[in-house]
C-alpha positions as CSV (number, residue, x, y, z in Angstrom):
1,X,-10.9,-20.9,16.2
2,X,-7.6,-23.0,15.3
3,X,-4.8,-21.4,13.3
4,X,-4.7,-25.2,11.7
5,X,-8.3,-25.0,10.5
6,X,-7.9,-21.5,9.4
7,X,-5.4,-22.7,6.9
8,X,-7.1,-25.8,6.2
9,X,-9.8,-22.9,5.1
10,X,-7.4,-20.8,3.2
11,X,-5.9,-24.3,0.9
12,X,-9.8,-24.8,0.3
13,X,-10.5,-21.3,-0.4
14,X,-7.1,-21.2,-3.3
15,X,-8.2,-24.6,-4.2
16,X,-11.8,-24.1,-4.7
17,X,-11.8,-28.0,-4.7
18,X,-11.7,-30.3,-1.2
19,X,-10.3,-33.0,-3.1
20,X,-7.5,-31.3,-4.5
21,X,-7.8,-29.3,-1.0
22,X,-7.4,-32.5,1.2
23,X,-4.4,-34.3,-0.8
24,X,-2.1,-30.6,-0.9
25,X,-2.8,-30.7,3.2
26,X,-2.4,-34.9,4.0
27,X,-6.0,-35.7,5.2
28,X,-8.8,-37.4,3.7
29,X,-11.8,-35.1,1.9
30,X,-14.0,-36.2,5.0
31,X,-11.5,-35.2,7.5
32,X,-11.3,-32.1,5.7
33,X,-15.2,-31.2,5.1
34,X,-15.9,-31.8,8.8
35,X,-13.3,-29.5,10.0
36,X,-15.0,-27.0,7.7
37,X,-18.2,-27.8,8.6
38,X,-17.6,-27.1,12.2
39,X,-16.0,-23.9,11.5
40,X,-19.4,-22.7,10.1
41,X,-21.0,-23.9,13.0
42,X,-18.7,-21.9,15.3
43,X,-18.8,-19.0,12.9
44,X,-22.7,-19.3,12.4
45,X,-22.1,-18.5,9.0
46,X,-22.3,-20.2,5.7
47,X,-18.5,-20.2,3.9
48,X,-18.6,-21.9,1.0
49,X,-21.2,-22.6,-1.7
50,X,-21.0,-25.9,-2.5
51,X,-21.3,-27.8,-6.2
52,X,-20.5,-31.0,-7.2
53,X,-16.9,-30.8,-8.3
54,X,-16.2,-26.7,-6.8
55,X,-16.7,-24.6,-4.2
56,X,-16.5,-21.3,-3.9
57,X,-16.8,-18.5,-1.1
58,X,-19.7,-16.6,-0.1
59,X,-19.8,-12.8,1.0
60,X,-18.8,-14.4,4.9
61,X,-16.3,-16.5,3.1
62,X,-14.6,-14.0,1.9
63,X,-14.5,-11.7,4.6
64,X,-13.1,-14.5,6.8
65,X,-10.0,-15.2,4.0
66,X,-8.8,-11.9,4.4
67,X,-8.9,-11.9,8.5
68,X,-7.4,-15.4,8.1
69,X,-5.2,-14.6,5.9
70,X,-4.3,-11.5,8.1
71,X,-3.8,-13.7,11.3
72,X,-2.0,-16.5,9.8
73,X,0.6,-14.3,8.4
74,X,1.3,-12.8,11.4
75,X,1.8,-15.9,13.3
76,X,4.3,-16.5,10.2
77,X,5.9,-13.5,10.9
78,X,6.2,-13.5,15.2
79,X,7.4,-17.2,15.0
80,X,10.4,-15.8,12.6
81,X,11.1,-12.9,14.8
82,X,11.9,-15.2,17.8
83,X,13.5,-17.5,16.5
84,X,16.3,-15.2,14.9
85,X,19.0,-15.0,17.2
86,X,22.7,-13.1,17.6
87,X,23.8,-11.7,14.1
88,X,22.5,-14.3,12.3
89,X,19.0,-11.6,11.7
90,X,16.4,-13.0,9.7
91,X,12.6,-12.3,9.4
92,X,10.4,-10.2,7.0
93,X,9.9,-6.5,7.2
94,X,6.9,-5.4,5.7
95,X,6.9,-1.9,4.6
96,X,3.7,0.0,3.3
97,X,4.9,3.0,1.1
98,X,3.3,5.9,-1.1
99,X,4.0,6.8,-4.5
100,X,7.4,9.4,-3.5
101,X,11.2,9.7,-5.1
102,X,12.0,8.8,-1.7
103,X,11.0,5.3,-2.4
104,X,14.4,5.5,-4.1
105,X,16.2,6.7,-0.7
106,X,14.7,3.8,1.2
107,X,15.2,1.0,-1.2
108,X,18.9,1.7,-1.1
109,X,19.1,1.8,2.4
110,X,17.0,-1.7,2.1
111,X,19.9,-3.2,-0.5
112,X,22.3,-2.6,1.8
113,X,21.0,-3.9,5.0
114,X,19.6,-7.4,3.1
115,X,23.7,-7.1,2.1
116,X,24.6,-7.4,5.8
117,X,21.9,-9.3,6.8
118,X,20.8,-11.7,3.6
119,X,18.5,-13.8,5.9
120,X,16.5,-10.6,6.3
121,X,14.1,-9.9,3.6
122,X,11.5,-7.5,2.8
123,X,7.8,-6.9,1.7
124,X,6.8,-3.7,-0.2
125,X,2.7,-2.9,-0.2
126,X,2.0,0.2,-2.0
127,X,-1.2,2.1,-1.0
128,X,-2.3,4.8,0.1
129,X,-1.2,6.9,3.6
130,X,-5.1,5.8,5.0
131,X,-4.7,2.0,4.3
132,X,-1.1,1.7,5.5
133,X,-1.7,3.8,8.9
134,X,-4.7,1.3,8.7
135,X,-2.2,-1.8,8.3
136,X,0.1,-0.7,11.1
137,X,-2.7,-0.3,13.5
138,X,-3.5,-3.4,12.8
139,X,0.1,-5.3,13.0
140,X,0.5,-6.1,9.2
141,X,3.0,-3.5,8.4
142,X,5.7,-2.5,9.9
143,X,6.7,0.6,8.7
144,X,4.9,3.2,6.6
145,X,6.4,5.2,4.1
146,X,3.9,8.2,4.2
147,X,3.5,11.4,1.7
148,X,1.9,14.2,3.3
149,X,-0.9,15.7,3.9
150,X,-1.3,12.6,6.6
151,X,-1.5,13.3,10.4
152,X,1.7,11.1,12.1
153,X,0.8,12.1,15.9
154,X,0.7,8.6,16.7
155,X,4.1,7.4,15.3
156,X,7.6,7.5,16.1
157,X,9.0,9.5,12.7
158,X,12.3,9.6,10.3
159,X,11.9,12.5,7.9
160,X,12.9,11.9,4.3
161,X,14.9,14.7,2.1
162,X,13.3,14.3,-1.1
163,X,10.2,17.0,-1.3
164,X,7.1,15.8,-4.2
165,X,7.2,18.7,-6.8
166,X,2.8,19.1,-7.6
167,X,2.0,19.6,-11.1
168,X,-0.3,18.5,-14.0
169,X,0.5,16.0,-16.7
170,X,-1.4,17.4,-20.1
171,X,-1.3,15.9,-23.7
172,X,1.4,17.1,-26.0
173,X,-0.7,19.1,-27.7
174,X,-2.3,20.6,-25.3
175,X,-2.4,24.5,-24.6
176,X,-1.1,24.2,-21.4
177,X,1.6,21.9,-22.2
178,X,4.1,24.5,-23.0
179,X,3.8,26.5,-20.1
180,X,6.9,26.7,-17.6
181,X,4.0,26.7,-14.3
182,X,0.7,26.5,-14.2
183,X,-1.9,28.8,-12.1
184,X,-5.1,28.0,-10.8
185,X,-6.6,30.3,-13.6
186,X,-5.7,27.9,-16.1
187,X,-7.3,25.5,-15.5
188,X,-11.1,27.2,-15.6
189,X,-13.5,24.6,-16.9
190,X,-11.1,21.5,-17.3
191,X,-11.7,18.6,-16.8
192,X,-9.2,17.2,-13.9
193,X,-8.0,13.8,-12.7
194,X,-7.6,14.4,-8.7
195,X,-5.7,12.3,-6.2
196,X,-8.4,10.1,-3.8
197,X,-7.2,11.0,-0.4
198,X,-9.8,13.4,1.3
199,X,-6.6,15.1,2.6
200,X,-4.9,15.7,-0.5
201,X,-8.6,17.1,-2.2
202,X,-8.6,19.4,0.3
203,X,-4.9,21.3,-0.5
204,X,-5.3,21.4,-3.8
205,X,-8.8,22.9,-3.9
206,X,-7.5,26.1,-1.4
207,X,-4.9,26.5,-4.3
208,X,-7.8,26.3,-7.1
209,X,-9.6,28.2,-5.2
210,X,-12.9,29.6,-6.5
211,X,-11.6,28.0,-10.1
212,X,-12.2,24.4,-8.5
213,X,-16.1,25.5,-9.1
214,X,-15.6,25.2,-12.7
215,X,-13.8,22.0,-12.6
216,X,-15.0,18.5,-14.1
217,X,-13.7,15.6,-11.7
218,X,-14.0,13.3,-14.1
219,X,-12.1,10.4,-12.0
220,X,-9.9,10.1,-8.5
221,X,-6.4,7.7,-8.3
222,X,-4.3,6.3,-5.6
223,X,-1.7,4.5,-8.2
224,X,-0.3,7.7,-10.3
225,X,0.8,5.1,-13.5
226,X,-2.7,3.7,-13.9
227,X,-3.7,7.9,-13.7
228,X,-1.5,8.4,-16.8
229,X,-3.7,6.0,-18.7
230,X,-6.5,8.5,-18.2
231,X,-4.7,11.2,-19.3
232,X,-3.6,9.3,-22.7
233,X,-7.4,8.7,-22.7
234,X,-8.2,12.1,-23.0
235,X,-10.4,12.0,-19.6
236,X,-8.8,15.0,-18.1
237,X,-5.6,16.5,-16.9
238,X,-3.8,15.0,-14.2
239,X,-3.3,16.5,-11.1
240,X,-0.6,14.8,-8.8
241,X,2.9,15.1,-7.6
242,X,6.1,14.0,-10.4
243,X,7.0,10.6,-9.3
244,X,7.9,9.0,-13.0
245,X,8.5,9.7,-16.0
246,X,5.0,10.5,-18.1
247,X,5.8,8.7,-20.9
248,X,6.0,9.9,-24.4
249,X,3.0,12.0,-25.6
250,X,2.7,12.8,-22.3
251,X,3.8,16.9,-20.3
252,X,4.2,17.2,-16.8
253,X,4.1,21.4,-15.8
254,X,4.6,22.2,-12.4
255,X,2.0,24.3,-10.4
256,X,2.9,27.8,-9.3
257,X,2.9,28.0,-5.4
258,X,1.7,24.9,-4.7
259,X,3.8,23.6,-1.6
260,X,5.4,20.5,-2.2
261,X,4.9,17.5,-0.3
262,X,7.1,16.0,1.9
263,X,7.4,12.1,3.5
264,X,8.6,10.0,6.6
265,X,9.4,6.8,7.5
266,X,6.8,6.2,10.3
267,X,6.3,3.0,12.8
268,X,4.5,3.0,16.3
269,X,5.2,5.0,19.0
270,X,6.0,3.2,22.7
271,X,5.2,-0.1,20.7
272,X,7.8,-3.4,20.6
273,X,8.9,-4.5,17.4
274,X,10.5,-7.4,16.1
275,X,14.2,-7.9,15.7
276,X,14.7,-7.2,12.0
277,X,12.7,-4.1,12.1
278,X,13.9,-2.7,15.1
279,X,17.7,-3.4,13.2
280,X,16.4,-2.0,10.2
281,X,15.2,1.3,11.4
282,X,18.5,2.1,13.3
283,X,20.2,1.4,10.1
284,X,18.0,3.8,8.3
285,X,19.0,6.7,10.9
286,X,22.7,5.5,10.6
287,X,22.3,6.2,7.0
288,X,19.6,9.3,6.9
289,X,22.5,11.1,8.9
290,X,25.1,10.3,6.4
291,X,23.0,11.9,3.6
């Protein structure tokens, strides 16, 4: 399999035209539907259904874009990393990060690195601790910015300061909204919007306890502002850790004895990195110890 072909398949895949497909990419359409056509051979897989002026993927179609799209960018991004050389640093530094107040920590120390190095520049994913360990296993992200509960045995870590305060975000009205902490008592019977992570269930039902049997869990987020949506929906209350403001309408009450959360800065241990990010991190613990 040819990285060429692979992005002849990815133009084709955007394009969902091989005309349009074949004039972005410099080659006639029958250049172009052979090349594709032996791809499926080698593959032994159908990619494309076919019409007379579109095509679009199948299910193997689009499980190949995303491996393709996978390798090609990290061709992009090893073909940068070598050819940066002396100060003059360049390259992307992918960073997968959580929803945390440390975000705000990092992103400084990321302003003023791109300052000393403005070839360098950087690309935030935000997901979840599972899919970005996931990611860096697999060579797409660089460095993880992780909120706990997540197990980090397998990386080389830089501890953050910030600690994520758990709570619940209730209506206005609400009877709970004017309480300075909440305790697993209160909330007997409601109805309650819980992070997805397995991990994170697990902590926060040993604080509920045996009130988590008279819960509803009436949905599950990864992304805390599309959560707040469901709360202004009346679906539940929300259970996560303050990272924004909740909006007008909107109370966030802190639990009682809940321990907060902490995050780290995590890439792989014993593992060579590029240039940029190898720069990057040794800036980070330049400025961590000024804090």
């Amino acid at each position: 399999m040819e990285l060429r072909v692979l992005q002849y398949f990815l133009t084709v895949a955007r394009e969902e035209n091989i005309t349009r497909a074949a004039a972005l990419l410099h080659m006639t359409q029958p250049t172009l539907s052979r090349q594709l056509r032996q791809l499926e051979e080698e593959l032994g897989v159908t990619l494309f259904e076919r019409g007379n002026h579109q095509v679009r993927l199948t299910g193997d179609g689009l499980l190949l874009l995303r491996r393709a799209q996978e390798i090609v960018d990290l061709v992009q991004r090893t073909q940068e990393e070598f050819c940066s050389e002396g100060e003059q640093l360049a390259g992307t530094i992918v960073i997968g990060a959580g929803e945390t107040h440390n975000m705000e920590i990092v992103a400084g120390w990321m302003k003023s690195f791109q300052e000393k190095y403005p070839l360098v520049d950087f690309r935030v994913q935000s997901s979840t601790a599972d899919f970005i360990k996931e990611n860096i296993e697999k060579g797409l992200v660089d460095i993880g910015l992780l909120t706990g509960p997540v197990d980090i045995s397998r990386y080389e870590v830089l501890n953050l300061p910030e600690k994520g305060i758990w709570g619940i975000t209730a209506p206005a009205e609400d009877e709970l909204a004017d309480k300075g902490e909440i305790s697993p008592e209160d909330l007997a019977g409601r109805s309650l919007i819980m992070p997805w992570r397995n991990e994170v269930q697990m902590d926060l039902r040993k604080w509920l306890g045996s009130v988590y049997d008279t819960v509803q869990v009436t949905a599950t987020h990864n992304l805390i502002a599309n959560a707040l949506c469901l709360v202004r929906q009346r679906m539940g209350l929300l259970l996560s850790t303050y990272i924004i403001p909740v909006g007008e309408g909107l109370r966030f009450i802190p639990l009682k004895d809940m321990t907060p959360t902490s995050s780290e800065l995590v890439w792989k241990k014993q593992q060579a990195v590029g240039k940029a990010t190898r720069r990057f991190l040794e800036w980070c613990q330049r400025q961590k110890n000024e804090l």
